[in-house]
C-alpha positions in Angstrom: 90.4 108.7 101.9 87.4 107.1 99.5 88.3 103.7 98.2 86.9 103.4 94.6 85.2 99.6 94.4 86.6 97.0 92.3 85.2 93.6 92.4 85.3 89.9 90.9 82.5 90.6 88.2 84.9 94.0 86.8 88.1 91.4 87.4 86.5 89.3 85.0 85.4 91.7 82.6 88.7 92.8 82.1 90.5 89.1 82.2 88.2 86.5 81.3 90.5 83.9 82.3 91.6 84.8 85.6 92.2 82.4 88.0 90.0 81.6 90.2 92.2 82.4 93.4 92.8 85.8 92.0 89.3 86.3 91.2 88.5 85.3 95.2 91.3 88.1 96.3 88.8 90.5 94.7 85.8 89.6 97.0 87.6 92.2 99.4 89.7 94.0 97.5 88.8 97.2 99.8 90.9 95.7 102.3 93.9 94.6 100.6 94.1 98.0 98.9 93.2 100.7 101.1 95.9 100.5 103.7 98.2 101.1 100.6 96.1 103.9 98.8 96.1 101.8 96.2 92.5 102.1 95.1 92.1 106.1 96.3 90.8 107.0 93.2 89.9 104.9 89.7 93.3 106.3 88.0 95.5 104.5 90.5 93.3 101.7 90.3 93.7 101.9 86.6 97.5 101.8 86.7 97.8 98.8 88.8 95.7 96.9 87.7 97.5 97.3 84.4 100.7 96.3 85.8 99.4 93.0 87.5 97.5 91.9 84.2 100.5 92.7 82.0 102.8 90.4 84.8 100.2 87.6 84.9 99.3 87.8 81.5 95.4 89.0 82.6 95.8 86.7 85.9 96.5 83.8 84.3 100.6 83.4 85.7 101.1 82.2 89.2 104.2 81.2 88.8 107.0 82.6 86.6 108.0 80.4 83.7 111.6 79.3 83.8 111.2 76.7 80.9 113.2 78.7 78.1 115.1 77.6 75.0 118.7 78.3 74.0 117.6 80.8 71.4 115.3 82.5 73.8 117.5 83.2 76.4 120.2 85.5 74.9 116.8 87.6 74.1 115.9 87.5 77.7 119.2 88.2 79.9 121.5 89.1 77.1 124.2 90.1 79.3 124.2 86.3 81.0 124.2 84.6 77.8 126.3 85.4 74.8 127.8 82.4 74.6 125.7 80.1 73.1 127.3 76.7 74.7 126.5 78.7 78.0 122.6 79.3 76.9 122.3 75.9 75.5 123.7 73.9 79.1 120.4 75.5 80.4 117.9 75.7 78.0 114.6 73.8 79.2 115.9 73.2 83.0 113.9 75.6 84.9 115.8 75.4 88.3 119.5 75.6 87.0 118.2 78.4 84.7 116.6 79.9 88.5 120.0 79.5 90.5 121.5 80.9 87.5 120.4 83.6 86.7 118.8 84.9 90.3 121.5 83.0 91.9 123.8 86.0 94.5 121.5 88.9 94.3 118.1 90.3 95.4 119.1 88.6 98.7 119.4 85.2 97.5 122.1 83.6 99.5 121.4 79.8 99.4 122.5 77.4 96.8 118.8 77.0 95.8 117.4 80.1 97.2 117.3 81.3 92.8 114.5 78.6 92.1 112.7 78.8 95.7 112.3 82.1 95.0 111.2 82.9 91.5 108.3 85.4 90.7 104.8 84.5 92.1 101.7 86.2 92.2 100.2 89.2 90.7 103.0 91.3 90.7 105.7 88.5 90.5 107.4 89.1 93.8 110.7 87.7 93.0 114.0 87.4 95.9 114.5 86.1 99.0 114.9 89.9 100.1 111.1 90.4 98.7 109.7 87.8 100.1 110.8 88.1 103.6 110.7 92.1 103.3 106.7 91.7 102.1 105.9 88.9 105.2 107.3 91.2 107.3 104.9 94.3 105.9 102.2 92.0 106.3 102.9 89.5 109.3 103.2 86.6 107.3 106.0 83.2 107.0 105.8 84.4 103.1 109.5 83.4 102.9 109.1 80.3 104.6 105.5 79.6 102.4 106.7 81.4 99.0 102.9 80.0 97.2 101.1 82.6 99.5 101.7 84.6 96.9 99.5 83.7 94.6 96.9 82.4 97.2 93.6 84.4 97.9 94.2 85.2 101.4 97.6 86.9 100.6 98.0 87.9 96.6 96.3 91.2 96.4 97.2 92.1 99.8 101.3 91.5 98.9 101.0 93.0 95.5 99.3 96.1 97.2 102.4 96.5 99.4 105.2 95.7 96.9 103.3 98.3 94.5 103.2 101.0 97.8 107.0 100.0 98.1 108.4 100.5 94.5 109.5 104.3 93.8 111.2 105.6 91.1 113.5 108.8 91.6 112.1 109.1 95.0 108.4 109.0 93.5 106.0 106.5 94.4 103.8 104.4 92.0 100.5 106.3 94.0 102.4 109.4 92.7 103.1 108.4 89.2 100.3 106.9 88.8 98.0 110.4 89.6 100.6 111.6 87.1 99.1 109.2 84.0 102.7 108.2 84.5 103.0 104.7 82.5 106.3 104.5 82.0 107.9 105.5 85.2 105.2 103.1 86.8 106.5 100.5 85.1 109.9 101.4 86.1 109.8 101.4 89.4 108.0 98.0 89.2 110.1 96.2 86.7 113.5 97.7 87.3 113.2 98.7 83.1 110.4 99.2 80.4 110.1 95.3 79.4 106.7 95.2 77.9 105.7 98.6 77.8 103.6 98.3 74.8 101.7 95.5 76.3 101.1 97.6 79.9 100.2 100.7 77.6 97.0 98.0 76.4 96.3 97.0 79.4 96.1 100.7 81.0 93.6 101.5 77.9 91.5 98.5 78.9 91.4 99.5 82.9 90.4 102.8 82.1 87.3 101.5 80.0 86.4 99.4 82.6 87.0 102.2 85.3 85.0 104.8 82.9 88.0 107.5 82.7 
């Protein structure tokens, strides 16, 4: 199948701040997508690329922020934090928050396993189950080494297979995606439709730069 080039000058033109290790995971990005179809033709392209600027806020986000205030984090996990005396014992402490909130699911079983594996990288791979599922896919310790993540061996290449991995309704993001299909996209990626509006721009940007 034809891979449709991307490359660090279109990275740029789209997020003008990327980092730069993101920017490097772009000097090949032929290899890091094309074993997961990802770049087959510019409208899948377009959709994922719209889903890792929206989750790094244009490639700026290696690591996810736990750093949130006591008013902010009702807003964020609602179901976690109706009491306010609860929300306020862990406003602005980032690895209680973590082992909080994370704490007994998506595979995390150790006391601190909530904090060591928060979201990293480009599609902010998140759970011990992700992270060893995704270094297994690829044949890396990325469980042991959670930052290869965001580094620019590894970022694109684990974003390409999480994104190949994700289905919604037994439909995979390739699918949707040759379907103009935002919204189950974002699904599948972010378990709900947290900052649709905000993919929705991004998807109108990475089809300007693609030229659909």
């Amino acid at each position: 199948m034809p891979h449709q080039p991307i490359t660090r000058q279109d990275i740029l033109r789209l997020a003008p701040d990327a980092r730069s290790a993101y920017l490097a995971a772009f000097d090949d990005a032929g290899a890091a997508l094309g074993p997961f179809g990802v770049d087959a033709n510019r409208l899948r392209l377009a959709h994922f690329l719209a889903q890792i600027a929206h989750e790094t806020d244009g490639l700026t986000i290696r690591v996810e922020s736990m750093n949130y205030s006591a008013a902010r984090l009702p807003q964020v996990w609602p179901s976690r934090f109706s009491d306010p005396e609860v929300a306020q014992a862990h406003a602005h402490q980032p690895e209680k928050l973590a082992n909080y909130v994370y704490g007994g699911r998506m595979g995390n079983v150790g006391p601190d396993d909530g904090w060591r594996y928060i979201g990293r990288g480009l599609l902010q791979i998140t759970g011990r189950e992700a992270y060893e599922k995704y270094g297994r896919v690829l044949g890396i310790p990325l469980a042991e080494t959670p930052d290869l993540a965001f580094s620019p061996a590894w970022s694109l290449k684990i974003a390409a297979a999480e994104w190949a991995a994700s289905t919604r309704k037994g439909r995979t993001c390739n699918d949707m995606a040759d379907a103009d299909d935002l919204e189950g996209v974002t699904i599948a990626i972010n378990g709900g439709r947290i900052g649709l509006a905000s993919r929705r721009d991004w998807l109108a940007k990475t089809k300007r730069l693609l030229g659909l």
